[in-house]
C-alpha positions as CSV (number, residue, x, y, z in Angstrom):
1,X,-9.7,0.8,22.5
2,X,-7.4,-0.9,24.9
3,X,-3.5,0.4,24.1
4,X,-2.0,-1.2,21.7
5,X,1.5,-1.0,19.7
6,X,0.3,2.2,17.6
7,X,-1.7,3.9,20.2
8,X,-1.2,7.8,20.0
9,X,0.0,6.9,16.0
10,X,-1.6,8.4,13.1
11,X,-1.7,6.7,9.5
12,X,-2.8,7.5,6.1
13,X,-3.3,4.6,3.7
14,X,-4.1,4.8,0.2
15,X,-6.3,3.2,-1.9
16,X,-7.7,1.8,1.5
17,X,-11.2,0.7,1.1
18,X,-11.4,-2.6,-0.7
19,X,-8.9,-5.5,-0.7
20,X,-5.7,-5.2,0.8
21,X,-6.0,-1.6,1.6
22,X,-9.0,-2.3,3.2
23,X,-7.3,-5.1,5.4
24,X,-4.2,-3.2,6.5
25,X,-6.9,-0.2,7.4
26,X,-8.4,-2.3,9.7
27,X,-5.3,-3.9,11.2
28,X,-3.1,-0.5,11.6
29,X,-6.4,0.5,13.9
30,X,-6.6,-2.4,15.2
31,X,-3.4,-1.6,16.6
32,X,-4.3,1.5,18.4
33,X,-3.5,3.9,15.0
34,X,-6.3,6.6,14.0
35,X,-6.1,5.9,10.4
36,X,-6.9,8.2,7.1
37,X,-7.5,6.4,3.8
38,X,-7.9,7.8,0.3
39,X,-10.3,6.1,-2.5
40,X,-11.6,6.6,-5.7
41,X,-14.9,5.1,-6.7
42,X,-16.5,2.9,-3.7
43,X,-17.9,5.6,-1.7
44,X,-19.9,3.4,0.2
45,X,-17.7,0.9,1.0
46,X,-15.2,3.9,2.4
47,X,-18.2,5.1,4.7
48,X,-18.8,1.8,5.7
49,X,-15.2,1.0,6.5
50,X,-15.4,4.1,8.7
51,X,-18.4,3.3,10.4
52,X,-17.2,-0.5,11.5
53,X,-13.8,1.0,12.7
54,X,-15.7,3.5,14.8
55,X,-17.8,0.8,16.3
56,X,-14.6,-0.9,17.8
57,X,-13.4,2.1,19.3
58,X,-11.6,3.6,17.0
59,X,-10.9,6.8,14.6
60,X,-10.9,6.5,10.8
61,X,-11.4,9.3,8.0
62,X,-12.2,8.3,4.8
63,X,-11.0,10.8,1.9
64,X,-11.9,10.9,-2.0
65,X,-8.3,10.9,-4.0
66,X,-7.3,9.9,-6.9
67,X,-3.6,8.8,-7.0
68,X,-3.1,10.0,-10.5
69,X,-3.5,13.4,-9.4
70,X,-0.9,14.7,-7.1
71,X,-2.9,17.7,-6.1
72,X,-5.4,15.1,-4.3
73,X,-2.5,13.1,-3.0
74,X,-0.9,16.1,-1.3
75,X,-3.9,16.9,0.1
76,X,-4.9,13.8,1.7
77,X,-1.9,14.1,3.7
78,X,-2.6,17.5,4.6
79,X,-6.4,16.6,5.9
80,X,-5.0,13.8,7.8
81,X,-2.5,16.3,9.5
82,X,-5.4,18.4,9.9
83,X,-7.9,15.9,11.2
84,X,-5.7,13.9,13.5
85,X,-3.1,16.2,14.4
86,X,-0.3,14.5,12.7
87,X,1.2,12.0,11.1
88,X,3.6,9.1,11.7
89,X,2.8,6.0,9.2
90,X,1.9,6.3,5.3
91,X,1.4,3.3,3.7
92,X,1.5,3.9,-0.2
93,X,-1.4,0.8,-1.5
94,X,-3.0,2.7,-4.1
95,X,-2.0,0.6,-7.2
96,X,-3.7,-0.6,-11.0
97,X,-3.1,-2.9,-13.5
98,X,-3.5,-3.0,-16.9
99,X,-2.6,-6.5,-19.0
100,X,-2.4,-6.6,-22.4
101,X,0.2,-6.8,-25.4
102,X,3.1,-4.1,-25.2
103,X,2.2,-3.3,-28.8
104,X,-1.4,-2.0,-27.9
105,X,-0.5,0.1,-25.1
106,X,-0.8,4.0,-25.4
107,X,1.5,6.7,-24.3
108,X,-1.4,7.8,-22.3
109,X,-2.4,4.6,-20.4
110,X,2.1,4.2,-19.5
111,X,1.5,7.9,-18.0
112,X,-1.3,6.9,-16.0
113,X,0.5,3.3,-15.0
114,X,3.4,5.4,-14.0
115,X,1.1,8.2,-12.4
116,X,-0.8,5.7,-10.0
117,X,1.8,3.2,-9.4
118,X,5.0,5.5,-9.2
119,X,4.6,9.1,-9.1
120,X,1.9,9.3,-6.7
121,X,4.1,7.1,-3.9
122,X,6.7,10.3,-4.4
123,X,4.2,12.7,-4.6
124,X,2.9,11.5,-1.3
125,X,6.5,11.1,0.2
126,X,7.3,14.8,0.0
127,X,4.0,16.2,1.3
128,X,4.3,13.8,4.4
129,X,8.0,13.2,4.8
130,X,8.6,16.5,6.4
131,X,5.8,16.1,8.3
132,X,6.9,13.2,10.3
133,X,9.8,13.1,13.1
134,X,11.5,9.9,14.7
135,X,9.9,6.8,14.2
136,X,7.9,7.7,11.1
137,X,6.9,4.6,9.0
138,X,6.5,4.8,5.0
139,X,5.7,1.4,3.7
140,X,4.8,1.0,-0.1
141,X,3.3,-1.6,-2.0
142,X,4.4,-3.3,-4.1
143,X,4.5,-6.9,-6.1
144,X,6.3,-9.6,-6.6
145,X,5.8,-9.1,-10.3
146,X,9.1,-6.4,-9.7
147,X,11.4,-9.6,-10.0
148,X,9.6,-12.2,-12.1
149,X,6.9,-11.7,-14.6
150,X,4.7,-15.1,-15.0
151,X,2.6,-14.4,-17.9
152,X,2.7,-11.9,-21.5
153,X,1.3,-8.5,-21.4
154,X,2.3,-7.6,-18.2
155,X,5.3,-5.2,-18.8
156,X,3.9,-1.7,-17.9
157,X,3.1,-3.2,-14.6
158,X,6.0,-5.4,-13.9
159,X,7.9,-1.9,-14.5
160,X,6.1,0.2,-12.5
161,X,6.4,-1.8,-9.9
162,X,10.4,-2.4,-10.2
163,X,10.4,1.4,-9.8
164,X,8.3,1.4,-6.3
165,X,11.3,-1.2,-5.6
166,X,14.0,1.2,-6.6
167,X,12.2,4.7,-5.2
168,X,12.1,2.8,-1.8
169,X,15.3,1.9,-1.5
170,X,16.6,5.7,-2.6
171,X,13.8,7.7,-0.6
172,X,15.2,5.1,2.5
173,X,18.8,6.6,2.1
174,X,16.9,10.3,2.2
175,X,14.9,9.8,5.4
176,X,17.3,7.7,7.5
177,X,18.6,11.1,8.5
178,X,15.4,11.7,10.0
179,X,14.8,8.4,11.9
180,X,12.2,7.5,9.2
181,X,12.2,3.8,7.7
182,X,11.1,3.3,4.0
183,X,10.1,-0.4,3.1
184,X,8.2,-2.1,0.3
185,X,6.4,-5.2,0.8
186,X,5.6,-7.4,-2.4
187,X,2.8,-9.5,-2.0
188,X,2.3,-12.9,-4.2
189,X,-1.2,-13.9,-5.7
190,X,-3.4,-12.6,-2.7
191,X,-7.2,-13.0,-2.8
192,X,-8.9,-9.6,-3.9
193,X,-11.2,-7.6,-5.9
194,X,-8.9,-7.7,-9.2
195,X,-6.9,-11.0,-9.0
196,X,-9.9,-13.4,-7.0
197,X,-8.6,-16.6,-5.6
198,X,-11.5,-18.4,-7.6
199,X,-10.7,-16.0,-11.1
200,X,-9.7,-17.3,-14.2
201,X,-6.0,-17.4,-13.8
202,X,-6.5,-19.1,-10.0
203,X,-5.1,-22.6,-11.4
204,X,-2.2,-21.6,-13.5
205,X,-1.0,-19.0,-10.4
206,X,-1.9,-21.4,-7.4
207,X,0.5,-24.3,-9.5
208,X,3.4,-21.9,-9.0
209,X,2.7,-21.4,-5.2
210,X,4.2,-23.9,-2.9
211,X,1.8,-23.3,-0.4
212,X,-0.7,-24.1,-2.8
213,X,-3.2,-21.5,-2.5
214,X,-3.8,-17.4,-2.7
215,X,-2.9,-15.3,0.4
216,X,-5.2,-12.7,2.3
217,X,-5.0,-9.3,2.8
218,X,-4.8,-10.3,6.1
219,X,-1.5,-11.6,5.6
220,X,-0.1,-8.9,3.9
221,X,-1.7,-6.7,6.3
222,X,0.2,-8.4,9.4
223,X,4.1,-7.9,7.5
224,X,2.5,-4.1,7.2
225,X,1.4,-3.7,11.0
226,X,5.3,-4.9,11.8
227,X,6.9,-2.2,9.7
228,X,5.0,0.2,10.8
229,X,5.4,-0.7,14.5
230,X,8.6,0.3,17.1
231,X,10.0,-3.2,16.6
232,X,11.1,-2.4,12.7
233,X,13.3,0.2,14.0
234,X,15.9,-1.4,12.0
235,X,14.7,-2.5,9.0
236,X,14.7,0.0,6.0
237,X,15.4,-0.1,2.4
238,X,14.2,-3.6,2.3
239,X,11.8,-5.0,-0.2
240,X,9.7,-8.1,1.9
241,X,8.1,-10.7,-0.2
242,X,5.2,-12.6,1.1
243,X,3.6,-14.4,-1.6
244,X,4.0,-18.2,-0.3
245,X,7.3,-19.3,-1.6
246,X,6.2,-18.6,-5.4
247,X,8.4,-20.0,-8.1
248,X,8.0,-18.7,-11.8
């Protein structure tokens, strides 16, 4: 591949073979980066994600983690180090949803919100953290859901992802030291596997977008690529919406 903005770069990218992990997989090695990604249950869409990146020219791993379990999440850091030689960019995707009344949720299905959503963006933090030197990129996903909540049922996730809010902007105060950035970009109704432009809640979400329709991982991919390149030097702590101007 011709050299690009992250050539030389490694990345890890959880949660990074469907939907928007999928897309910011592709665009971070697009970009020059060898790029590591974790999944859970599409084995075959991982391999084949692999496969089309190697076509282009360009490196990929694909690693079986499951967020929920730190032990996995530490050590998908440690067999990208291993593979690739390093590590400079870890973009924390892996996420889940669960909606339904607050009255019917278990104590064990908050732990595993939390687990997934939260703890595994920390757990992954300290394993790569001290791994990385000057320049190192974090970049965690999250949602807009954080600051407005359009519809019932939805409090577990709206919290958990307040918290990737609020880690990002602490863990950005820990690593500045080190020359490392931490962001979190929100995205809006995007098109994907769990929330489908065409779903069932498509016209009540694409009312509240001025833009008047769903985004693509593409999109969200492209704020990602930026963060994680030299010209973002400066920005840290932030939390980037890109959801289309939505108004709830």
């Amino acid at each position: 591949m011709a050299e690009t903005k992250l050539t030389g770069k490694v990345a890890l990218v959880t949660g990074g073979s469907r939907s928007i992990g999928k897309a910011i997989v592709k665009r971070l090695a697009s970009e020059g980066a060898a790029v590591a990604f974790t999944y859970v249950s599409a084995q075959q869409k991982a391999e084949d994600l692999v496969k089309e990146i190697e076509a282009e020219g360009g490196r990929a791993l694909a690693l079986h983690a499951d967020s929920a379990d730190v032990d996995a999440v530490k050590g998908a850091v440690a067999q990208t180090v291993k593979t690739f030689g390093g590590i400079h960019i870890l973009v924390n995707n892996a996420g889940m949803a669960n909606l339904k009344p607050y009255d019917q949720f278990s104590i064990e299905e908050f732990d595993q919100m939390v687990a997934v959503n939260v703890r595994a963006i920390f757990a992954a933090v300290q394993a790569a953290g001290p791994q990385m030197g000057e320049g190192g990129r974090i970049i965690n996903i999250g949602s807009i859901n954080a600051d407005s909540n359009p519809f019932p049922g939805n409090s577990l996730y709206v919290m958990s992802k307040a918290g990737v809010a609020g880690l990002t902007r602490g863990l950005a105060r820990d690593l500045a030291p080190k020359g490392i950035t931490v962001n979190n970009v929100q995205p809006g109704p995007t098109d994907t596997d769990m929330n489908p432009a065409d779903g069932p809640y498509a016209p009540i979400v694409t009312d509240m977008i001025p833009i008047g329709r769903y985004g693509t991982g593409a999109e969200i991919a492209s704020m990602v690529a930026y963060l994680a390149s030299p010209e973002a030097a400066f920005v840290t702590g932030a939390t980037i919406n890109v959801d289309g101007g939505v108004v709830i």
